[in-house]
Backbone and ligand atoms as CSV (ligand in chain L), in Angstrom:
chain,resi,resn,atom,element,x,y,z
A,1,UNK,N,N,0.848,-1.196,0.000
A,1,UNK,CA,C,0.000,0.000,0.000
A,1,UNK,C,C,0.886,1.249,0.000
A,2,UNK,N,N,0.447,2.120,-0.914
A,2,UNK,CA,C,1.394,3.556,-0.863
A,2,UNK,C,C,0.651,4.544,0.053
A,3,UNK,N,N,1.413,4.805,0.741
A,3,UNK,CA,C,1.004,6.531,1.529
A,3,UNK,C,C,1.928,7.295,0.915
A,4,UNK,N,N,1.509,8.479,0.608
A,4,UNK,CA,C,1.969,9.723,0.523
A,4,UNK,C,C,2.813,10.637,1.485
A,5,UNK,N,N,4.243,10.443,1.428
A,5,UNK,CA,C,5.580,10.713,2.487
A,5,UNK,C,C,4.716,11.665,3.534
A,6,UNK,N,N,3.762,12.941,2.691
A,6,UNK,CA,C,3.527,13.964,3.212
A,6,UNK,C,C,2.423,13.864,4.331
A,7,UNK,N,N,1.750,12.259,3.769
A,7,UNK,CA,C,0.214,12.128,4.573
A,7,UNK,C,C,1.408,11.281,5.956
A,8,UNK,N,N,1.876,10.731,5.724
A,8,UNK,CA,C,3.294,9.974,6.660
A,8,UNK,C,C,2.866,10.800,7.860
A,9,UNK,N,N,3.946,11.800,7.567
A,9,UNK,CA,C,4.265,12.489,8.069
A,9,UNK,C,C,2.982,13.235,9.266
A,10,UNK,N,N,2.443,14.208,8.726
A,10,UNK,CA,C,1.260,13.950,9.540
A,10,UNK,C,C,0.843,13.401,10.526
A,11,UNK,N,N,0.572,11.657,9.901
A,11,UNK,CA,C,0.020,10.608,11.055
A,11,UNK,C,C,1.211,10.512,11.847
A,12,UNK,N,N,2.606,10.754,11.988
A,12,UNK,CA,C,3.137,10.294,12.991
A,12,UNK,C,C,3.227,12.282,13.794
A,13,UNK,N,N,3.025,12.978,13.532
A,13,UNK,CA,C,2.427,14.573,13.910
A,13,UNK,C,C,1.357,13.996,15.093
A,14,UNK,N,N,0.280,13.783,14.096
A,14,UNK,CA,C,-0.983,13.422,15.150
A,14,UNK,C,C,-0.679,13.154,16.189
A,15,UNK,N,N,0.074,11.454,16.078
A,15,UNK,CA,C,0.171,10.657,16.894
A,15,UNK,C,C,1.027,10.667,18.115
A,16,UNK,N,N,2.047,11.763,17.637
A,16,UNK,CA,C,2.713,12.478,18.671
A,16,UNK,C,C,1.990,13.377,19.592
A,17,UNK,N,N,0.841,14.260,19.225
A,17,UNK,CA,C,0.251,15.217,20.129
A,17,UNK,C,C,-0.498,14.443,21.282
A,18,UNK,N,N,-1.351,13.195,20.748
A,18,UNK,CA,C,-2.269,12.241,21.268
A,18,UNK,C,C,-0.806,12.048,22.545
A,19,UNK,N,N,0.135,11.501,22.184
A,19,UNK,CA,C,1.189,11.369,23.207
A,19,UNK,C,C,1.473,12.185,23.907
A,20,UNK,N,N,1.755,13.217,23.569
A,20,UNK,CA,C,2.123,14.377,24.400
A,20,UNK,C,C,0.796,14.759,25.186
A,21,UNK,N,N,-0.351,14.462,24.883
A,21,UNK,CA,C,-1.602,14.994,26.026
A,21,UNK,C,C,-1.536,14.002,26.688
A,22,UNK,N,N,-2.128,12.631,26.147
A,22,UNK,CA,C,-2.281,11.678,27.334
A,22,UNK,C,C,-0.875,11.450,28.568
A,23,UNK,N,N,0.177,11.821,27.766
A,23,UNK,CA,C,1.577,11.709,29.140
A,23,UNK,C,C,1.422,13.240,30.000
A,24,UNK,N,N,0.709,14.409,29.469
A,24,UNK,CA,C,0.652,15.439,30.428
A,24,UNK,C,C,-0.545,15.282,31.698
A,25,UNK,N,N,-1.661,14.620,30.840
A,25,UNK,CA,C,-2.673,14.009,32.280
A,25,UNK,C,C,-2.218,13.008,33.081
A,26,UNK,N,N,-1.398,12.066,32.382
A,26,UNK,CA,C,-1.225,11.216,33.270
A,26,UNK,C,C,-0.024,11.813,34.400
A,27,UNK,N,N,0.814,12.398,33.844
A,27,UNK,CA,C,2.034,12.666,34.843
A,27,UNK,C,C,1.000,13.991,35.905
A,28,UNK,N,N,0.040,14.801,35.319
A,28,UNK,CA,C,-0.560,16.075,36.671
A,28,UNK,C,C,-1.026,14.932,37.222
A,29,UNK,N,N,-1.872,13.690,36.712
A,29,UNK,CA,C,-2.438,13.279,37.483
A,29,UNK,C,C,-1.907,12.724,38.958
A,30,UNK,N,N,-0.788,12.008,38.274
A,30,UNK,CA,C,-0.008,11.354,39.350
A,30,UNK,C,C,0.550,12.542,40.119
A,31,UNK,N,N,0.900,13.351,39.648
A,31,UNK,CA,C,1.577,14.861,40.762
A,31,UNK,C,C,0.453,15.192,41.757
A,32,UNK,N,N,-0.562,15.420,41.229
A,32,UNK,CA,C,-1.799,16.238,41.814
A,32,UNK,C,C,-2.604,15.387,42.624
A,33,UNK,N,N,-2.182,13.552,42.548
A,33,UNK,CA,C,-2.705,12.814,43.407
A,33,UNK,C,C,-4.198,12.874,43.228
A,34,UNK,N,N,-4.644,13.292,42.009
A,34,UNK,CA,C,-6.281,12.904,41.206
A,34,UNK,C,C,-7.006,11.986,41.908
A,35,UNK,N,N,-8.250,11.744,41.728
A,35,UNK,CA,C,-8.570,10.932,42.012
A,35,UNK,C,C,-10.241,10.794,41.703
A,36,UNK,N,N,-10.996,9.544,41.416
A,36,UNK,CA,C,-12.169,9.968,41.468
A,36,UNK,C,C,-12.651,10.614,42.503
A,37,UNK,N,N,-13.974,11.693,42.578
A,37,UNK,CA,C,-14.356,12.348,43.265
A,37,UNK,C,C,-15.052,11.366,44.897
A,38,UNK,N,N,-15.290,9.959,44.377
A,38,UNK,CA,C,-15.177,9.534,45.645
A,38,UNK,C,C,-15.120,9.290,46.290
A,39,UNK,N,N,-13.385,9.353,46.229
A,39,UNK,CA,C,-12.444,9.296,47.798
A,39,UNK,C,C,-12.080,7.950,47.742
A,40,UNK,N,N,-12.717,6.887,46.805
A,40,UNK,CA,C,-12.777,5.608,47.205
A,40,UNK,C,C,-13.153,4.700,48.195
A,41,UNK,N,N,-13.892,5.650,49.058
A,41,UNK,CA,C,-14.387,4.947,50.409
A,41,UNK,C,C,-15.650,3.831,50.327
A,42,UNK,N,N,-15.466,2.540,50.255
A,42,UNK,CA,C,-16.517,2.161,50.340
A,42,UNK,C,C,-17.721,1.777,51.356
A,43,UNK,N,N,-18.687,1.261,51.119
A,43,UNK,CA,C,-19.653,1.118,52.471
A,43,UNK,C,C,-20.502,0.365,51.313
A,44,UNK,N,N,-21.448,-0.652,51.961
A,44,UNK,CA,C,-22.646,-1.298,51.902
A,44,UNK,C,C,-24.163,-0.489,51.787
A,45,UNK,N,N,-24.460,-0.607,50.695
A,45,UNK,CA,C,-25.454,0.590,50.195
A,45,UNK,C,C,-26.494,0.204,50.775
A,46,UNK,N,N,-26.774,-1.388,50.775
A,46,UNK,CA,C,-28.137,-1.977,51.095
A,46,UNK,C,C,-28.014,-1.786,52.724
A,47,UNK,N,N,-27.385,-1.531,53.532
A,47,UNK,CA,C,-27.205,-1.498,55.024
A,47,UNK,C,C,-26.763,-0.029,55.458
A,48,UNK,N,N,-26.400,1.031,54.352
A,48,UNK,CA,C,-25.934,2.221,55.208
A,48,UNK,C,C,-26.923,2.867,55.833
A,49,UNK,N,N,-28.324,2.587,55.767
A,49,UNK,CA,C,-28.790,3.327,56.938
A,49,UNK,C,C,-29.100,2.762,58.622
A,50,UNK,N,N,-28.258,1.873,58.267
A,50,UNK,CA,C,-28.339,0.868,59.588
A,50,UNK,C,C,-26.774,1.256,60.227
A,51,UNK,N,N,-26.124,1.740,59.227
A,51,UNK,CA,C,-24.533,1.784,59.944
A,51,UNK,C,C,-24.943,3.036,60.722
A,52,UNK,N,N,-23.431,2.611,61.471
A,52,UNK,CA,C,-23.481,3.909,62.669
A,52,UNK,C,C,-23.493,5.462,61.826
A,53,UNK,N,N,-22.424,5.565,61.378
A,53,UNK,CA,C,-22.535,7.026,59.873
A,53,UNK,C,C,-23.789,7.647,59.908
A,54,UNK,N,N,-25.030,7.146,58.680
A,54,UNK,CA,C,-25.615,6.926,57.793
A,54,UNK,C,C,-26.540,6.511,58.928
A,55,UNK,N,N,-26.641,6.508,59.827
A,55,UNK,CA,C,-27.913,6.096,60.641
A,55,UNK,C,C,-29.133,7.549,60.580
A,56,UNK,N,N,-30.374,7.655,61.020
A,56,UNK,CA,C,-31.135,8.331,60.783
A,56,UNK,C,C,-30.727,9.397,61.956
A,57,UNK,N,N,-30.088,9.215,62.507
A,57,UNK,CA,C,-30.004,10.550,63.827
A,57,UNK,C,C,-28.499,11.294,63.837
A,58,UNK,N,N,-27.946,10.318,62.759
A,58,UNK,CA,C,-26.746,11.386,62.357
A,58,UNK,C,C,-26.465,12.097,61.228
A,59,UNK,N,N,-28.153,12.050,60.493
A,59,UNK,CA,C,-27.831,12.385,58.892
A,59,UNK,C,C,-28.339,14.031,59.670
A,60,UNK,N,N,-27.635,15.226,58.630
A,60,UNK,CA,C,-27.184,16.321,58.479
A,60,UNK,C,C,-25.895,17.410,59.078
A,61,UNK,N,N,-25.956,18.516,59.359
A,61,UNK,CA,C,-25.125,19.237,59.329
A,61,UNK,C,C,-24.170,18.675,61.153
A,62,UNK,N,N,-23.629,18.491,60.857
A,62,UNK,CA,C,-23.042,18.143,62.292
A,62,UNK,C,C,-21.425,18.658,62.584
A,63,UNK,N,N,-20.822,19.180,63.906
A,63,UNK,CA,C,-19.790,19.720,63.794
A,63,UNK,C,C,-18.885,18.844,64.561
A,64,UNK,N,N,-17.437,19.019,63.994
A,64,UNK,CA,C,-16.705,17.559,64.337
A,64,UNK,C,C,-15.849,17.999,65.099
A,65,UNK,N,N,-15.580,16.931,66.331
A,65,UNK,CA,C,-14.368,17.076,67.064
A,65,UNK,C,C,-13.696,18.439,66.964
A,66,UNK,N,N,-12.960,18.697,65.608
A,66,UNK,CA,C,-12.138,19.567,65.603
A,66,UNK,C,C,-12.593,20.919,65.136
A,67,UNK,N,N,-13.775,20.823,65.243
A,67,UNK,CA,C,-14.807,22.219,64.507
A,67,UNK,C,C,-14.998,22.101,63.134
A,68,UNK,N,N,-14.577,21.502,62.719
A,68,UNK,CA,C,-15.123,21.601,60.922
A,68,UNK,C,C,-16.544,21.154,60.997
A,69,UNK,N,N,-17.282,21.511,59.766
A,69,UNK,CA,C,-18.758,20.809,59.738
A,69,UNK,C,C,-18.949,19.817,58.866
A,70,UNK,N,N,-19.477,18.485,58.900
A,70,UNK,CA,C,-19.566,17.876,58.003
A,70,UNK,C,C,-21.163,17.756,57.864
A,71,UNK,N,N,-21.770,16.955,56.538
A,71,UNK,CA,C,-23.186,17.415,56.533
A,71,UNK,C,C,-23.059,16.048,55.501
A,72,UNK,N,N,-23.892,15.426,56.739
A,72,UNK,CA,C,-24.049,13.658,56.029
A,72,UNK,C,C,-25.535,13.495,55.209
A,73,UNK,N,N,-25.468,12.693,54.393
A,73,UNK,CA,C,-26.913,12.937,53.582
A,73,UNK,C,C,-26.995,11.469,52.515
A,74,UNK,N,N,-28.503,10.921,52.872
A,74,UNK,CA,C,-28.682,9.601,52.182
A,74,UNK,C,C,-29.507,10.062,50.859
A,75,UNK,N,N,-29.282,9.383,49.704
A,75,UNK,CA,C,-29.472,9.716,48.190
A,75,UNK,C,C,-30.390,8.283,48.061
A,76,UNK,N,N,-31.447,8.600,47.857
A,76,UNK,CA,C,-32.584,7.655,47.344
A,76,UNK,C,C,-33.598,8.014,46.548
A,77,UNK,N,N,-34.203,7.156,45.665
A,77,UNK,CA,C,-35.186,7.425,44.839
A,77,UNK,C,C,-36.475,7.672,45.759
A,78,UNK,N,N,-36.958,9.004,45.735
A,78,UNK,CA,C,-36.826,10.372,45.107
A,78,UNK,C,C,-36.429,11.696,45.620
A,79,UNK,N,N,-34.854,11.574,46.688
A,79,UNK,CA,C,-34.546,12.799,47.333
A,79,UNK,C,C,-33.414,12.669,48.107
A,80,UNK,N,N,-32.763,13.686,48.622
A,80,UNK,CA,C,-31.866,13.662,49.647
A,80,UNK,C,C,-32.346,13.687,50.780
A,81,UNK,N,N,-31.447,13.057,51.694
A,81,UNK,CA,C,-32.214,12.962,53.213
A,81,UNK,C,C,-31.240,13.462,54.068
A,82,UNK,N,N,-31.403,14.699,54.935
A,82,UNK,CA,C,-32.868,15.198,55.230
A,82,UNK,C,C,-32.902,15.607,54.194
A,83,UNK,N,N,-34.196,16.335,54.332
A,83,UNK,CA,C,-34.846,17.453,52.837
A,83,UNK,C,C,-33.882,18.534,53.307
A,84,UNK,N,N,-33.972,18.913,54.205
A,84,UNK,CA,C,-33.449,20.694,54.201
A,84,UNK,C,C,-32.441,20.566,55.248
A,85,UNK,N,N,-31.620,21.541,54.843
A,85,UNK,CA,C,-30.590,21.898,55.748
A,85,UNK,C,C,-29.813,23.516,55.332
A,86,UNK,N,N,-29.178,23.349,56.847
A,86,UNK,CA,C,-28.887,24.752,56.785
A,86,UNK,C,C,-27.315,24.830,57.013
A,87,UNK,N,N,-26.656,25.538,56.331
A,87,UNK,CA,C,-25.087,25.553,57.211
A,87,UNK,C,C,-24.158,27.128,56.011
A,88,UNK,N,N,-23.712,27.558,57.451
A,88,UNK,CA,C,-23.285,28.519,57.054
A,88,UNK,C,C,-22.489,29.453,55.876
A,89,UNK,N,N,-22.547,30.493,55.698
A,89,UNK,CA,C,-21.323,30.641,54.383
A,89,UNK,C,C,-20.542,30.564,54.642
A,90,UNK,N,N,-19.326,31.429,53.749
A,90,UNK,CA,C,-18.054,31.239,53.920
A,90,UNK,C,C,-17.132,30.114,55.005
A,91,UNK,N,N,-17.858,29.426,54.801
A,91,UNK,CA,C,-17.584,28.119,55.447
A,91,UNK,C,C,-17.087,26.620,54.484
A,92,UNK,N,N,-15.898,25.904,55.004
A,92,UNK,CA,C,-15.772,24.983,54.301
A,92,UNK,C,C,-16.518,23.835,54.789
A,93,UNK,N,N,-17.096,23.621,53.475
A,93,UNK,CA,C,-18.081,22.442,54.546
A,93,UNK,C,C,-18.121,20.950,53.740
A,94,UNK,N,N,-17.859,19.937,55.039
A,94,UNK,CA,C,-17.448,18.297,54.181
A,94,UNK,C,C,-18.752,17.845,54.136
A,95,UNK,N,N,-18.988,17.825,52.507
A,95,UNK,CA,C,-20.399,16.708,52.320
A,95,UNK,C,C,-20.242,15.094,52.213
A,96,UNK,N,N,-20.728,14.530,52.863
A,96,UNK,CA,C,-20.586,13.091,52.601
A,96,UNK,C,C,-22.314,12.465,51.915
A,97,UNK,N,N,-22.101,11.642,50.843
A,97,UNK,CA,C,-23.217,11.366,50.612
A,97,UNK,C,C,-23.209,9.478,50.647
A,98,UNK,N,N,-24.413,9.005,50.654
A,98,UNK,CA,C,-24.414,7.786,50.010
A,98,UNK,C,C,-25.876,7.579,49.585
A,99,UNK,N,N,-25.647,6.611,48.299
A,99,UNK,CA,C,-27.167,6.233,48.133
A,99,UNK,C,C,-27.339,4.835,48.111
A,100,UNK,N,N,-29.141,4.557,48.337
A,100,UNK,CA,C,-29.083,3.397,49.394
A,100,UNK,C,C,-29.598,2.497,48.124
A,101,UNK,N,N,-29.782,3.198,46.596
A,101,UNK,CA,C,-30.318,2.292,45.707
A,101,UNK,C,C,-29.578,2.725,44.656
A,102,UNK,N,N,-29.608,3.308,43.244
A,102,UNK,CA,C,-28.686,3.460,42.351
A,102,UNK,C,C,-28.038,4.751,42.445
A,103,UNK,N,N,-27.273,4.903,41.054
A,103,UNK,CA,C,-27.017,6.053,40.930
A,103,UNK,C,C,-27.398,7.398,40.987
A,104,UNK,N,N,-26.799,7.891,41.607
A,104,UNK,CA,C,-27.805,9.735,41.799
A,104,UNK,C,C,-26.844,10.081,41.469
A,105,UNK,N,N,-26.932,11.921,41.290
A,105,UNK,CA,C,-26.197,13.090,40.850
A,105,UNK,C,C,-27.321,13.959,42.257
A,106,UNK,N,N,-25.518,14.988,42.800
A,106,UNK,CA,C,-26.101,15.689,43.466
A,106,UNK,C,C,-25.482,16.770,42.984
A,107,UNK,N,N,-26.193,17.832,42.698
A,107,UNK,CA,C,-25.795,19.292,42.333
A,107,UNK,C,C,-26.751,20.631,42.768
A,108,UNK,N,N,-25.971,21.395,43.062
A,108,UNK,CA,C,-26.381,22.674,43.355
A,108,UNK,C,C,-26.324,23.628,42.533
A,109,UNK,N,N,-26.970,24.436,41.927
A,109,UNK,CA,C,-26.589,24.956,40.666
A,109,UNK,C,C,-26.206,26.371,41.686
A,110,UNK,N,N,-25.224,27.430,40.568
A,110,UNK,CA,C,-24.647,28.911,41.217
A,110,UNK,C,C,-23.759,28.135,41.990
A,111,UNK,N,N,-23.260,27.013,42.355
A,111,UNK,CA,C,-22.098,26.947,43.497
A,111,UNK,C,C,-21.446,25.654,42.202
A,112,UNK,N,N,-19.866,25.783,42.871
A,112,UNK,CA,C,-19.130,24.151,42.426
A,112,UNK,C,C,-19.706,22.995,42.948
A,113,UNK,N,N,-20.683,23.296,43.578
A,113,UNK,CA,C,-20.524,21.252,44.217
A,113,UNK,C,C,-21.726,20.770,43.182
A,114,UNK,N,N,-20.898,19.533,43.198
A,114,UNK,CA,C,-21.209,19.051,41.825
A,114,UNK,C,C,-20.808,17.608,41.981
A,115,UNK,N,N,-21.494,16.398,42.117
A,115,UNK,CA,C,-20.587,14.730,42.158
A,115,UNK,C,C,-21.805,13.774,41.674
A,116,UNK,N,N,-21.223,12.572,41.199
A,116,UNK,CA,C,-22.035,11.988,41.353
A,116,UNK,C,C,-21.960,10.701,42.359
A,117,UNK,N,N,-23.081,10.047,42.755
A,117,UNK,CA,C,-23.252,9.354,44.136
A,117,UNK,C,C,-23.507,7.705,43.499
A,118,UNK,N,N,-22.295,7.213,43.516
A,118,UNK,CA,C,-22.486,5.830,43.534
A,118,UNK,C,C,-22.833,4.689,44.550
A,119,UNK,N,N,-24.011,3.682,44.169
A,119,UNK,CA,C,-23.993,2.586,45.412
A,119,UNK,C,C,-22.510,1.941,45.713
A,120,UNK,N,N,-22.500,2.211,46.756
A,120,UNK,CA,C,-20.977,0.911,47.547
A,120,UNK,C,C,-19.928,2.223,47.436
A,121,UNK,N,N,-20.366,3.327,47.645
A,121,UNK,CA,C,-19.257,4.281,47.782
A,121,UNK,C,C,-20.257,5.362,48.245
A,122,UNK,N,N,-18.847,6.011,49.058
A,122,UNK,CA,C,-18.808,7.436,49.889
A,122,UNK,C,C,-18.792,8.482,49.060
A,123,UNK,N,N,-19.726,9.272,48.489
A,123,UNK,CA,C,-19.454,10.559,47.585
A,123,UNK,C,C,-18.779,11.866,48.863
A,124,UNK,N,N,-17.114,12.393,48.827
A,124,UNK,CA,C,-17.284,13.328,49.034
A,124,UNK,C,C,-16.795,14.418,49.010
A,125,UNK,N,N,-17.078,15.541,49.299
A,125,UNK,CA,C,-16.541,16.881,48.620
A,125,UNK,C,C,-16.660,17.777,49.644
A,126,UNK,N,N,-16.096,18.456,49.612
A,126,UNK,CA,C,-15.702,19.673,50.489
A,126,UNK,C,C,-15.597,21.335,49.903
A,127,UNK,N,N,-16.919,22.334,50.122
A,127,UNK,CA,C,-16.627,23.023,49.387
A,127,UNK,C,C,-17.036,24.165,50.517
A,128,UNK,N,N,-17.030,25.698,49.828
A,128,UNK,CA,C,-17.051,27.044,50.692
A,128,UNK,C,C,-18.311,28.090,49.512
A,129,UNK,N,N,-19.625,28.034,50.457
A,129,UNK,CA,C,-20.530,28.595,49.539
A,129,UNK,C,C,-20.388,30.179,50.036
A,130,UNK,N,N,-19.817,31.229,49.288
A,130,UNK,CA,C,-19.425,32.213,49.307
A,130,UNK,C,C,-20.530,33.442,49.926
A,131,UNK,N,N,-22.504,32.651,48.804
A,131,UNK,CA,C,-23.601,33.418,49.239
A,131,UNK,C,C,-24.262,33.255,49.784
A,132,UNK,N,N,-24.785,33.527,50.798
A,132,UNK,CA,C,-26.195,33.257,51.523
A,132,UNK,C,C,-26.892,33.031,50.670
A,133,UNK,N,N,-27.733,32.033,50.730
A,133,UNK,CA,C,-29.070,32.265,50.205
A,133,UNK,C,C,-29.918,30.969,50.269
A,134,UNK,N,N,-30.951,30.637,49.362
A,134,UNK,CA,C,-31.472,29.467,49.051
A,134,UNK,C,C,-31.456,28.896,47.788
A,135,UNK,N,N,-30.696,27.601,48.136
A,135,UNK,CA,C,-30.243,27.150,47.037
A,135,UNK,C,C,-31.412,25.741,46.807
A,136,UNK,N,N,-31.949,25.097,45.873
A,136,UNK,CA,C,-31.577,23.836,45.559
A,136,UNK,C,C,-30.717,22.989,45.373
A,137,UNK,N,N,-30.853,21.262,46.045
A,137,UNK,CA,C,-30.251,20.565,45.743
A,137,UNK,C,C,-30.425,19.331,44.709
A,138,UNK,N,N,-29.998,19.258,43.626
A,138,UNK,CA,C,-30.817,18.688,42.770
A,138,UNK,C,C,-30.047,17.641,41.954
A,139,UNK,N,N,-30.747,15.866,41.785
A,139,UNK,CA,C,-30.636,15.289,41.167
A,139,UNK,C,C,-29.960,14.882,39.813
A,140,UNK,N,N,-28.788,14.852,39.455
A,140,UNK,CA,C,-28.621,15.273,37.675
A,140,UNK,C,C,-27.714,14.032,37.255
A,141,UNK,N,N,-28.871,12.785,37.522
A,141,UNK,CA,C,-28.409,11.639,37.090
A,141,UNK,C,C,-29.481,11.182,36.823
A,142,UNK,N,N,-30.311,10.457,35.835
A,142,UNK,CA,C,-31.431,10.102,35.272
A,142,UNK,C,C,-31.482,8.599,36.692
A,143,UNK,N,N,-32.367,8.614,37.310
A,143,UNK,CA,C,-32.830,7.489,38.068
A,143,UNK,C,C,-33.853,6.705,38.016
A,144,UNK,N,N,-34.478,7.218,37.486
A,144,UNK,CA,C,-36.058,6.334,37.404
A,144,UNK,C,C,-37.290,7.261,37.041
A,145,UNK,N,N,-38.218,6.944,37.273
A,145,UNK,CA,C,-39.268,7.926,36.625
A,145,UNK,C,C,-39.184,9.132,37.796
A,146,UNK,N,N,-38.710,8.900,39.214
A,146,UNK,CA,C,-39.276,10.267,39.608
A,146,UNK,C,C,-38.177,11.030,40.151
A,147,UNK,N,N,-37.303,11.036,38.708
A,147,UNK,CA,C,-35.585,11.694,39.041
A,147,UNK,C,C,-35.682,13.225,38.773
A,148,UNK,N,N,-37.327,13.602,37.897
A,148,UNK,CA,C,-37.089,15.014,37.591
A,148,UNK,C,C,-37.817,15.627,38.976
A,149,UNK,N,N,-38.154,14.806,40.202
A,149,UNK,CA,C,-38.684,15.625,41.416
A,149,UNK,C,C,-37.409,15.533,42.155
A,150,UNK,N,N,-36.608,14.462,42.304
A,150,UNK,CA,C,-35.810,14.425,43.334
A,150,UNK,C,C,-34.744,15.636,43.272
A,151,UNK,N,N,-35.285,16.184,44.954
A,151,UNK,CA,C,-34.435,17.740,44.731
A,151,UNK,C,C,-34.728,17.601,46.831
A,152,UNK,N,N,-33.837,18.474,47.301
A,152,UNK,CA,C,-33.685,19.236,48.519
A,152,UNK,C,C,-33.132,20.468,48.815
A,153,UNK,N,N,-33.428,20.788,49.615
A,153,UNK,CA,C,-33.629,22.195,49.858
A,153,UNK,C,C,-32.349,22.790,51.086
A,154,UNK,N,N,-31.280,23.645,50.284
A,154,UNK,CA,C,-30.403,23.764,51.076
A,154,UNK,C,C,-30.152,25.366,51.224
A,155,UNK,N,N,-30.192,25.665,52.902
A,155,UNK,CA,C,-30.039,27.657,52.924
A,155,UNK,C,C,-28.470,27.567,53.338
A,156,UNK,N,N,-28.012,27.993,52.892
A,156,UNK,CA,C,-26.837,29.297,53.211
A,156,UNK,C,C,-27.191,30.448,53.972
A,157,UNK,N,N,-26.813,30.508,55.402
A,157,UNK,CA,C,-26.783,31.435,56.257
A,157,UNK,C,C,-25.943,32.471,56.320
A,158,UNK,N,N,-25.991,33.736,56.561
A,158,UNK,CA,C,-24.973,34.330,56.899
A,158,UNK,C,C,-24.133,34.245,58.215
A,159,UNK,N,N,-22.779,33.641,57.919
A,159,UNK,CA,C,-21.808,33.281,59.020
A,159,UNK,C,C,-22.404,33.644,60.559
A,160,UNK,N,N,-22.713,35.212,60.566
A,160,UNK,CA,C,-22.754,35.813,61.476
A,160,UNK,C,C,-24.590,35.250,62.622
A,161,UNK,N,N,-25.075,34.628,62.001
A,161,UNK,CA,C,-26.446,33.956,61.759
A,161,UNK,C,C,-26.525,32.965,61.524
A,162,UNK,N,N,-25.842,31.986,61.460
A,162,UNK,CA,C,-26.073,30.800,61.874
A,162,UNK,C,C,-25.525,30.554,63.191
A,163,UNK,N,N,-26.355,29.341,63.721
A,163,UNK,CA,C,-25.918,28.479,65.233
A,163,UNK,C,C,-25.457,26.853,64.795
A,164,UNK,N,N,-24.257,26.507,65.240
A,164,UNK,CA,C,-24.396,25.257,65.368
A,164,UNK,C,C,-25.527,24.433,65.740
A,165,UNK,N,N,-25.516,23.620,65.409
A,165,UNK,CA,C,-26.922,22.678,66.165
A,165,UNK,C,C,-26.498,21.762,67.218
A,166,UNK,N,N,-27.620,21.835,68.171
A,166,UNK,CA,C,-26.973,21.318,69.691
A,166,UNK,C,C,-26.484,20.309,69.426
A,167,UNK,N,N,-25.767,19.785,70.335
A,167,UNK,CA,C,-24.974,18.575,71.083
A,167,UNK,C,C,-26.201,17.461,70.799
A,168,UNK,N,N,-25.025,16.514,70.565
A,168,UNK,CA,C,-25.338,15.012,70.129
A,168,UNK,C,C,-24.994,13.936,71.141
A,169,UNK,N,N,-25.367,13.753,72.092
A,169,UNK,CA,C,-24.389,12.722,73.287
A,169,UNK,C,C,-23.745,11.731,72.170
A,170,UNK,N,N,-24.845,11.785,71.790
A,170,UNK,CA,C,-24.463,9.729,70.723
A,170,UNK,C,C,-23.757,9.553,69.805
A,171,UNK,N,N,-22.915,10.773,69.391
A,171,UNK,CA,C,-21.803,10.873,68.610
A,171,UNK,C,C,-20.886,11.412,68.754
A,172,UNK,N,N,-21.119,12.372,69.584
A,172,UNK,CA,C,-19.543,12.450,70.225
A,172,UNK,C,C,-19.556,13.616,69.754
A,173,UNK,N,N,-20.284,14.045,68.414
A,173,UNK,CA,C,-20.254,15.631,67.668
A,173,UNK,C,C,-21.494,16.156,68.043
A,174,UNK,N,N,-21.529,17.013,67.518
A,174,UNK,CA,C,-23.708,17.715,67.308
A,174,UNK,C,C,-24.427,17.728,66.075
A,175,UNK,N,N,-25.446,17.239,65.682
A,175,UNK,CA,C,-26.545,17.247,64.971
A,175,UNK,C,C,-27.422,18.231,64.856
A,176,UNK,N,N,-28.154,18.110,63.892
A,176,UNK,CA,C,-29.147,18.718,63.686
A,176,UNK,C,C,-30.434,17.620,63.170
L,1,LIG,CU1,CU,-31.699,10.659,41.665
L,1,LIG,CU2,CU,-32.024,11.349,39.438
C-alpha cells in the first residue's frame, strides 16, 4: 500500500500530540494525586442506613471534634435525606453522601458542588458557599421515573447567623 511521504508524516504529527496529552494528564495526574471524586471509600449501600454514619439521627449538618462541619446525607429514589438543611457561608463544609439504591447526581446549581453518588461508595466533597441564600439541591443523574422531582432544599446562612446545632451525646459531635 502507498502513503503519501507527506500524509506519513502527519500521522506520525498526530500521533505524537495524542502522546504528548495523554503523558501530560497522566504525569498532573499522578503529581496532583487525582482521584475519582469519591475518595474511594466504600460502604454497603443496602445497610448504610443501619450503619453507625448513615444512621437516621446522624444524617445532616453536624460539627466535628475539631470544629469543621460535616453534613451527612442519604441519596434515594426520590430525594436527599434530610430534605433541608442549613449551614453557614463562607464556610468549608465536608459533604458526605451515600445512596441506598442506584445512581444519583447531586448538584447545586450557582455553586461548584457538583458529584455523582455511587452505590458501595462514599461521595465526598468539600466546598465554601461564598452566598447566603437558598439554594436547591438537585438530582442530575437520570434514576427512574421520579428523578425530575428528586431535589432538597439547602439555605446558606450568613456566618454571622447561623448556630451550630446542639450537642449530640451519641456521637460524640452535634446534629441537627
Ligand atoms: Cu436521583 Cu435522578
Amino acid at each position: 500500500m502507498h502513503i503519501d511521504p507527506l500524509e506519513k508524516k502527519w500521522v506520525y504529527v498526530a500521533l505524537g500530540i495524542v502522546g504528548l496529552l495523554t503523558s501530560i494528564i497522566t504525569i498532573d495526574a499522578l503529581f496532583h494525586n487525582i482521584n475519582a471524586p469519591s475518595n474511594v471509600e466504600t460502604i454497603d449501600s443496602a445497610s448504610a442506613h443501619l450503619s453507625k454514619e448513615f444512621a437516621e439521627d446522624n444524617l445532616g449538618v453536624q460539627t466535628e471534634k475539631d470544629g469543621t462541619l460535616t453534613v451527612r446525607m442519604i441519596a434515594g429514589r426520590y430525594g436527599f435525606f434530610p430534605r433541608h438543611i442549613a449551614v453557614p457561608a463562607d464556610t468549608p463544609i465536608t459533604f458526605r453522601w451515600v445512596s441506598i439504591d442506584v445512581i444519583h447526581g447531586v448538584h447545586v446549581p450557582m455553586t461548584n458542588l457538583s458529584t455523582m453518588i455511587l452505590p458501595g461508595y462514599v461521595a465526598q466533597v468539600t466546598t465554601t458557599f461564598p452566598k447566603p441564600g437558598e439554594y436547591p439541591m438537585l438530582c442530575n443523574e437520570y434514576c427512574g421515573m421520579g428523578h425530575d422531582h428528586m431535589w432538597s432544599n439547602l439555605s446558606v446562612v450568613a456566618k454571622e447567623h447561623w448556630s451550630a446545632p446542639t450537642s449530640n451525646p451519641a456521637t460524640g459531635g452535634t446534629s441537627k
